[in-house]
FITORLO-623092 format. One record per residue: residue in three letters; y, x, z of N, C-alpha, C in turn. Coordinates in steps of 0.02 Angstrom, whole numbers, plus 32768, in hexadecimal, padded with zeros to 4 digits. Each point is the difference from the previous one (the first is absolute). Example, Ala and Ser with C-alpha at 12.3 -4.5 7.8 and 13.67 -1.06 7.14 Angstrom:
2
Ala7EE482948186803B7FD38000803C802D8000 Ser80357FEE7FDC803B802A800380377FD98025 
% end
This chain:
281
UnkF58BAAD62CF47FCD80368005800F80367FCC Unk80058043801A800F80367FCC7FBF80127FF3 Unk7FFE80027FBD7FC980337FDD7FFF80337FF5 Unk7FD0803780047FF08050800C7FC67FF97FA6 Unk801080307FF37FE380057FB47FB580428011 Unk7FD580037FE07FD6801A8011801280527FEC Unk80177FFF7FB9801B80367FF4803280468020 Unk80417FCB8031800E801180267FF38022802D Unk7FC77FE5801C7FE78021803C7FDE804B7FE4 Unk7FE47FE47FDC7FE580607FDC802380217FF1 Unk80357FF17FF38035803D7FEC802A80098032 Unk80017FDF8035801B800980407FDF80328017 Unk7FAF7FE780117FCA803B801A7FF980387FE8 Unk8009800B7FC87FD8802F7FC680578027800C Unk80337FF3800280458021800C7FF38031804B Unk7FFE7FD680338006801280497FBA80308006 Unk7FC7800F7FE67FB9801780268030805B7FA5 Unk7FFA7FEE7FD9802880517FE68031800E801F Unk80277FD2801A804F8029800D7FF78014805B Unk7FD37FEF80277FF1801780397FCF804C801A Unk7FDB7FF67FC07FCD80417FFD803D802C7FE2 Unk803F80008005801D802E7FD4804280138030 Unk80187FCA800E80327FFB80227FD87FF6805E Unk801E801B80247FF97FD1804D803B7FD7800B Unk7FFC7FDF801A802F7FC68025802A803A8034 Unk80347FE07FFC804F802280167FD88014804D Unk7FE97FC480237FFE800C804C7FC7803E8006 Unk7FD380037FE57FC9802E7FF3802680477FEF Unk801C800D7FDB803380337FFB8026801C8020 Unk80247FCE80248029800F803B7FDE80128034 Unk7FC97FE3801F7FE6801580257FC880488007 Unk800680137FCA7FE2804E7FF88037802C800B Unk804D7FE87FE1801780388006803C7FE3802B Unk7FEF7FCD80488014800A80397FCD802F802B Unk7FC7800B7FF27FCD802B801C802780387FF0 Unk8001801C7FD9801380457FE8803080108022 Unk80287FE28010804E7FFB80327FE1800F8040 Unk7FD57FD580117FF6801980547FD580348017 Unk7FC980057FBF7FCC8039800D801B80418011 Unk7FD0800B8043800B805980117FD480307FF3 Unk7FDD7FDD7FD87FC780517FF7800B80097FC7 Unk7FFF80527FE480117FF47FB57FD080017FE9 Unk7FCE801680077FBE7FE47FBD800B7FCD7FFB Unk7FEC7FC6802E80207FC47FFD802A7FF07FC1 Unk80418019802380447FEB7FD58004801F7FAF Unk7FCA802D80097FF5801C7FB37FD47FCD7FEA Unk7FCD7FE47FFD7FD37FC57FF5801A7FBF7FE8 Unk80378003803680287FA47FEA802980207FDA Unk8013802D7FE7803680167FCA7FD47FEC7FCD Unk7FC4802F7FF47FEF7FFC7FBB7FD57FBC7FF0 Unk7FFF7FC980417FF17FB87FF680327FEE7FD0 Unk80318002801C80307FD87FED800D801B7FB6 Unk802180447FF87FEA80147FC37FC77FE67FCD Unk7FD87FDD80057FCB7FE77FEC801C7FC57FED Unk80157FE3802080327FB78007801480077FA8 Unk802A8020802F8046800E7FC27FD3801E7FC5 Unk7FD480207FE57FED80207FCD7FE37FC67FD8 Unk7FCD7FDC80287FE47FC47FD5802D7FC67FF3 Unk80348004801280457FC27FEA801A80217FD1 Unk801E80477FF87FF680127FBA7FED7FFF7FD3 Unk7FB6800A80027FCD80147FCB7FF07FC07FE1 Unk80037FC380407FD57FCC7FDC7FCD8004800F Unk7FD2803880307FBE7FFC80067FEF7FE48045 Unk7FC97FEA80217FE47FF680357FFD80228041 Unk80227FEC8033801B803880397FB8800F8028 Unk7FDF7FE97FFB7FB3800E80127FCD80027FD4 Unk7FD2801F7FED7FBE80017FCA7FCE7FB18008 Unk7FF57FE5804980097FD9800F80187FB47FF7 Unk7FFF7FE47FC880257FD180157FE87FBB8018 Unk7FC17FFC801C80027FC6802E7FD77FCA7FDD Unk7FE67FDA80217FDE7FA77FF7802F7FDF8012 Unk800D7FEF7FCC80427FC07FEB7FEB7FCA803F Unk802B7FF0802580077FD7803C80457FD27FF1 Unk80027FC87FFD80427FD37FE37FEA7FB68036 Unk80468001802680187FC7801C801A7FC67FE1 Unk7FF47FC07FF280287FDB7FF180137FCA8042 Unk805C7FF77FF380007FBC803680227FC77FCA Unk7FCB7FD67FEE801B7FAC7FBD802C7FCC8037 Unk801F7FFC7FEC80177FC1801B7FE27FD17FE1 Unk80087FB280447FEE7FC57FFC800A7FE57FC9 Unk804880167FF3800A7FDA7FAE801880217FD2 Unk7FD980297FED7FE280337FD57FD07FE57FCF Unk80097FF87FC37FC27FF87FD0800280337FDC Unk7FBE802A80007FFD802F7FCA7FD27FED7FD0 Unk8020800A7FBD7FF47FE27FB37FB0802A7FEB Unk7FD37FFE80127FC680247FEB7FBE7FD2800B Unk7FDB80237FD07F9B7FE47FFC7FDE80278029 Unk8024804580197FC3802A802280107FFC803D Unk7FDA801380238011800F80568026804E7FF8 Unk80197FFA8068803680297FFC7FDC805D7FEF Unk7FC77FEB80157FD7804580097FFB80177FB0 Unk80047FD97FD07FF080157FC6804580197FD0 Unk802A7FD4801B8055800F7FF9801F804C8006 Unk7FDB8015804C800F803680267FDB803B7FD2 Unk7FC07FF97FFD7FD680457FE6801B80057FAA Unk800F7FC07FE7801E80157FBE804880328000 Unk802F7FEE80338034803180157FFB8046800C Unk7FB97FFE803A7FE1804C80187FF8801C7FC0 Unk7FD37FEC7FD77FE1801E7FD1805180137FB6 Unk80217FD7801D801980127FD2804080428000 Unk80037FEC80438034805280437FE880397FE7 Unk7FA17FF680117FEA804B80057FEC800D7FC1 Unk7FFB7FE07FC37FEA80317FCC802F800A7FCC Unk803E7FC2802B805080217FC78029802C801A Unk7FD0800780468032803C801C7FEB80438015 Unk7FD180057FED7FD08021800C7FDF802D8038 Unk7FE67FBE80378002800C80407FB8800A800C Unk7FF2802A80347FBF801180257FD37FBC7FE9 Unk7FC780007FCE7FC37FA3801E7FD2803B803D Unk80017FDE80327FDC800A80267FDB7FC7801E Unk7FFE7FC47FDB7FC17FC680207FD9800E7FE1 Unk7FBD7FF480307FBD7FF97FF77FE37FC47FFC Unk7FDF7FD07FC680017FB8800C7FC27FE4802F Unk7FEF803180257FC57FED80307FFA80468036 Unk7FF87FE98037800D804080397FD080137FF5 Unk7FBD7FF97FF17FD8802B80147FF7801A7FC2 Unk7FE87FEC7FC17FE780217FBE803F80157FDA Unk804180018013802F802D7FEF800A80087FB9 Unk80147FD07FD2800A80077FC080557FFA7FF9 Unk8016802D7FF3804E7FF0800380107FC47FBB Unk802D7FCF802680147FC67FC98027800D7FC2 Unk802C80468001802080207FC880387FEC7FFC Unk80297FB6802E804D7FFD800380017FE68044 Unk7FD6801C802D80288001803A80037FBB802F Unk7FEE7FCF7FD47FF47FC080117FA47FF2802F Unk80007FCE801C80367FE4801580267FFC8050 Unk802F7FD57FEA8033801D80347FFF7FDC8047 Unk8005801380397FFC7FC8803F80367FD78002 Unk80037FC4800B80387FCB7FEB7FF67FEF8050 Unk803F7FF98017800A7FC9804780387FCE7FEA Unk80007FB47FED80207FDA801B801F7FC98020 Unk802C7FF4801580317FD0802680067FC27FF7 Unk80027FDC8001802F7FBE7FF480458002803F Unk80257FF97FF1803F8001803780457FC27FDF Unk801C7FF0802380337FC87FF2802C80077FB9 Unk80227FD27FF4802380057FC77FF880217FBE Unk802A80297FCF7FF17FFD7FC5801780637FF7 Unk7FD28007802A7FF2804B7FF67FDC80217FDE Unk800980227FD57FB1802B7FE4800980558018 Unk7FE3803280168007802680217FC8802A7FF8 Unk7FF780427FEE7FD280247FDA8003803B802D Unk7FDB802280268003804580267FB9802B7FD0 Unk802180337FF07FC780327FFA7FDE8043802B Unk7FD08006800B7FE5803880387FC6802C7FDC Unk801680347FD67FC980157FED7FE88033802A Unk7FC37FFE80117FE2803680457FD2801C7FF7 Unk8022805680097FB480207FEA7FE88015803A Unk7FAE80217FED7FCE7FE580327FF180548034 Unk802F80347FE68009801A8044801A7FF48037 Unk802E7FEA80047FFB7FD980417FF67FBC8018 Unk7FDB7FD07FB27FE67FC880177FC8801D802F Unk7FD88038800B7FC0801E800B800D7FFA8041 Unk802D80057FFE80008027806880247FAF8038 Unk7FFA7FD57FD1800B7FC280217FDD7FF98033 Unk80107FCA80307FBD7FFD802F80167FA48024 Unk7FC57FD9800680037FDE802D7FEB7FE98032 Unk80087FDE80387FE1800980497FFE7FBF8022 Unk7FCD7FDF801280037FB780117FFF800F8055 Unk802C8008801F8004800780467FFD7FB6801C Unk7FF48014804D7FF37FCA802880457FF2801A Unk800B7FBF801980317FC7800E801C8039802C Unk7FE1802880358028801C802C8027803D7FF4 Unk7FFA802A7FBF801980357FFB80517FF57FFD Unk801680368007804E80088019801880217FCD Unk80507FFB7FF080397FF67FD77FE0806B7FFD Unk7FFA802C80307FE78038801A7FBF80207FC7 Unk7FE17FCD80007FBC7FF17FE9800680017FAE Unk80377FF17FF37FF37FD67FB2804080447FDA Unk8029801480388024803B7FD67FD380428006 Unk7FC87FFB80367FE180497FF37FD67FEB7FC9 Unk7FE87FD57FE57FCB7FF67FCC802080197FBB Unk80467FF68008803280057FBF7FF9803F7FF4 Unk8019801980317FF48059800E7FE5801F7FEF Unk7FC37FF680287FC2800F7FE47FEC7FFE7FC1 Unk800E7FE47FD97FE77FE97FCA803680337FB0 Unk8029800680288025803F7FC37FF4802B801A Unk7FE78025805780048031800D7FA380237FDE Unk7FE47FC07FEF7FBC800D7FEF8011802A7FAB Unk80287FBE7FEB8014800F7FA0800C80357FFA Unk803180228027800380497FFD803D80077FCD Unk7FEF803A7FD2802B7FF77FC57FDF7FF07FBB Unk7FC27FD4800A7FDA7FE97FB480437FC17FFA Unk80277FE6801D80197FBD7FDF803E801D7FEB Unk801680457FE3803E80267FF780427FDE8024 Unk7FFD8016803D80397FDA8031803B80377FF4 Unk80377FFD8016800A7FAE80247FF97FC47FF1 Unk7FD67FD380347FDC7FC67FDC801F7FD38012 Unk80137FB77FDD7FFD7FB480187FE57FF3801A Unk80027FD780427FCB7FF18026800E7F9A8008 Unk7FD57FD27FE7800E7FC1800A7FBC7FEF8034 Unk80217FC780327FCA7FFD80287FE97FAA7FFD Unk7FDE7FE180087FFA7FD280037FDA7FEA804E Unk80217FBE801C7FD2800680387FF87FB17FFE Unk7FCC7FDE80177FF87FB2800A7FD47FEF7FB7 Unk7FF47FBA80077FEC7FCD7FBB7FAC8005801D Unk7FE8802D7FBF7FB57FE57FF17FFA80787FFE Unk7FBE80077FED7FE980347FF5802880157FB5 Unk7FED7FDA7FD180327FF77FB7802F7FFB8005 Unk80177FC68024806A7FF98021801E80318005 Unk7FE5802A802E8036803D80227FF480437FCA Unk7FCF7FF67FCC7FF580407FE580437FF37FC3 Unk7FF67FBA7FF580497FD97FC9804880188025 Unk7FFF7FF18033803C801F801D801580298000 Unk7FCD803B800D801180437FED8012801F7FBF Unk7FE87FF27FDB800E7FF77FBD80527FDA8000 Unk800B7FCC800E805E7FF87FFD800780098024 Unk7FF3802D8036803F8023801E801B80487FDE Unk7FE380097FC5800880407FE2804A7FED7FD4 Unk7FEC7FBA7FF2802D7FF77FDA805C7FF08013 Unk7FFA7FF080388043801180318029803E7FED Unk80377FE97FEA8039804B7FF37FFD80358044 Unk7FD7803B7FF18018803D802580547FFD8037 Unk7FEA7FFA803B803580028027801F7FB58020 Unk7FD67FBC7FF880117FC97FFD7FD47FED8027 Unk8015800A80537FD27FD6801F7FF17FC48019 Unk7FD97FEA803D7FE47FD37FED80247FE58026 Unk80087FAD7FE5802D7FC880347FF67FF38042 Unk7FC1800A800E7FFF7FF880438001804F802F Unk80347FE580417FF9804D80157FB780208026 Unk7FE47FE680097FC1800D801C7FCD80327FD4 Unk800D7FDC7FC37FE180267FC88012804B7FDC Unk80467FE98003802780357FF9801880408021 Unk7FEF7FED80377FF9803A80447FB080117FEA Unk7FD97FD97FF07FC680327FE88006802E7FD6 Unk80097FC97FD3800680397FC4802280467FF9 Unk804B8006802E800C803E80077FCE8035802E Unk7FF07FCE802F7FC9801380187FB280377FEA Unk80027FE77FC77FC7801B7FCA801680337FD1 Unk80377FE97FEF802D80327FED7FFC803A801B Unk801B7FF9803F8010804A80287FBF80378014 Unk7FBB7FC380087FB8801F800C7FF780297FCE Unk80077FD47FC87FD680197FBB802E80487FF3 Unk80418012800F803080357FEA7FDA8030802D Unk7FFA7FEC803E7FDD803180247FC680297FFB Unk7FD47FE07FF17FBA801C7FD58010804D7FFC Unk805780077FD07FE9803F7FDF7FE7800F7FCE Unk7FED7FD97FD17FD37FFB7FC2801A80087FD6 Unk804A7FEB7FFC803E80177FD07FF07FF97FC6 Unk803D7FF97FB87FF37FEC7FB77FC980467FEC Unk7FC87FD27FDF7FC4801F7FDF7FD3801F8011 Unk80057FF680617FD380258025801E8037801D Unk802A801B7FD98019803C803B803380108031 Unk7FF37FD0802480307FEA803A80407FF3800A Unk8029800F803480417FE17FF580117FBE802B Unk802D7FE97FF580197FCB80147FFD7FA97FD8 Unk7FE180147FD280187FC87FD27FA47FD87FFE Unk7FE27FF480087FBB7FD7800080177FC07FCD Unk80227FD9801280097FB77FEB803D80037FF5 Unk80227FD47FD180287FEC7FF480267FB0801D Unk7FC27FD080197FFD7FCF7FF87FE07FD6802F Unk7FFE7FDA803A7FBE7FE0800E80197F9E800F Unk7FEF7FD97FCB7FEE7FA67FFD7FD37FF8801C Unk80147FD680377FD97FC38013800E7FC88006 Unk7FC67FCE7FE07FF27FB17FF67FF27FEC802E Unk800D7FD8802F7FDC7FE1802A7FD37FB67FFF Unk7FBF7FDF800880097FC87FE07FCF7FEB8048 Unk80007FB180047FDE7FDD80327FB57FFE7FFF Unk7FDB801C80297FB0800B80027FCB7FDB802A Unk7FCD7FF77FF77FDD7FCF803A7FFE803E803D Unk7FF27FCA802A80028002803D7FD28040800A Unk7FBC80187FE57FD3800D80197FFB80557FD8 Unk80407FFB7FD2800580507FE8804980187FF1 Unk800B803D7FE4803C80187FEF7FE1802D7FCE Unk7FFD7FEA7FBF800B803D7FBF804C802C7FEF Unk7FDC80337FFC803680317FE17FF080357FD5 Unk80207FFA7FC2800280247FC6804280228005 Unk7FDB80557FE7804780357FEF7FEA7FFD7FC4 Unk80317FF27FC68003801F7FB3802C803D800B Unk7FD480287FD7803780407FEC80117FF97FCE Unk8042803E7FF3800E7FFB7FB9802E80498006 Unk7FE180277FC6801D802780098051800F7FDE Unk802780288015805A80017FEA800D7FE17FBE Unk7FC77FF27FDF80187FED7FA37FDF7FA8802A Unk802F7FDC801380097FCE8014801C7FBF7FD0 Unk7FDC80097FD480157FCA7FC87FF97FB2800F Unk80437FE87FF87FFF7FBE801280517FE77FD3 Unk7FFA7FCF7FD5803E7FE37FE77FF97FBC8000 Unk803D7FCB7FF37FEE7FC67FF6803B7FD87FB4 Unk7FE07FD87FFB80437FD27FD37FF97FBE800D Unk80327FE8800880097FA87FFB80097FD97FB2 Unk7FDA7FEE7FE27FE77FD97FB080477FC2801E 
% end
């Protein structure tokens, strides 16, 4: 049995949630400025310039490529034979990391430690933890910090057993063509469909986390997803609202097994600052 040190993991976390608000992930990059390549409108193509420019300025500077930076969202997958050396639970492991990202790095606190009476917590904590147990002697850390303009324009939809493959991509549609340009698109689009009401909204949520341009194994799904792709470009809504060709960058879907008697489906958005990294401990 390999042991995972508690320490570790925070400086794993507390590494990956600064160096993502700063940096984007290669595929996230690439895929803005494969947009820029194909776009024909030039406002447009003036827009994803000075995105990307944006890119590049905050990997310079060291500063935060969005003002934004998100509610710490962290995946773990432990393996079976995995012992990690600690007294606290994982949730307490995690927010000591958060807390320690955002006020050594000096990132947006934007938690509130209660939704309704709104007292901000002052480091950002705490953080949503999802995890795993999965085979062997893995430890596996994903970070997703997500800010809440285009967490806002999420939507989910508990349809009936009978709606059609038809049915579930106009809802997708719909649903950025509603966002408009409050979720600063071109947006990620992850979809989740199947499980529970909670299930598919989880899904959506990792399907964000899927590398840009990596679709999905099954072809069924994957013919959707370009599928959604090609709707959502259509819109017209273009990077930042002012039209164009470029809407999305991106569209994941999860598929998971549902009762008989419904079909949930969750769209997460996310807008182009698509932060997602991982490390293996």
């Amino acid at each position: 049995m390999r042991t995972i040190k508690e320490r570790d993991i925070i400086a794993a976390v507390s590494s990956l949630l600064k160096d993502i608000n700063v940096r984007l992930s290669p595929d996230v990059s690439g895929a803005l400025a494969a947009a820029l390549d194909k776009e024909r409108d030039p406002l447009a193509r003036d827009v994803l310039s000075r995105l990307s420019e944006n890119l590049d300025t905050a990997a310079l500077r060291g500063v935060p490529v969005c003002q934004d930076t998100g509610m710490a969202v962290v995946f773990y997958e432990i393996g079976a034979d995995i012992h990690v050396e600690t007294s606290r639970s994982l949730q307490e492991i995690t927010d000591e990391a958060v807390r320690k990202a955002y006020t050594e790095g000096y990132l947006r606190l934007s938690v509130v430690g209660d939704p309704l009476r709104r007292k901000n917590t002052g480091d950002n904590t705490p953080a949503v933890v999802y995890a795993s147990i999965v085979a062997g002697d893995v430890f596996k850390v994903t970070v997703a910090p997500k800010g809440f303009g285009s967490e806002n324009m999420s939507k989910i939809k508990m349809f009936r057993p009978t709606a059609s493959r038809e049915d579930v991509i106009g809802f997708v549609t719909e649903t950025v063509k509603e966002a408009g340009s409050n979720p600063c698109p071109p947006v990620v689009i992850g979809v989740g469909i199947g499980g529970t009401f909670d299930y598919c909204a989880y899904l959506a949520k990792k399907a964000l986390l899927r590398p840009l341009g990596e679709m999905n194994p099954d072809p069924f799904y994957a013919d959707m997803e370009k599928e959604i792709l090609e709707r959502i470009n259509a819109t017209g809504i273009g990077p930042q609202g002012f039209g164009g060709d470029t809407t999305a960058l991106s569209a994941a879907v999860i598929a998971y097994p549902t009762h008989i008697a419904g079909l949930p489906v969750a769209v997460n958005v996310n807008c182009h600052v698509a932060r997602h990294a991982s490390a293996v401990l």
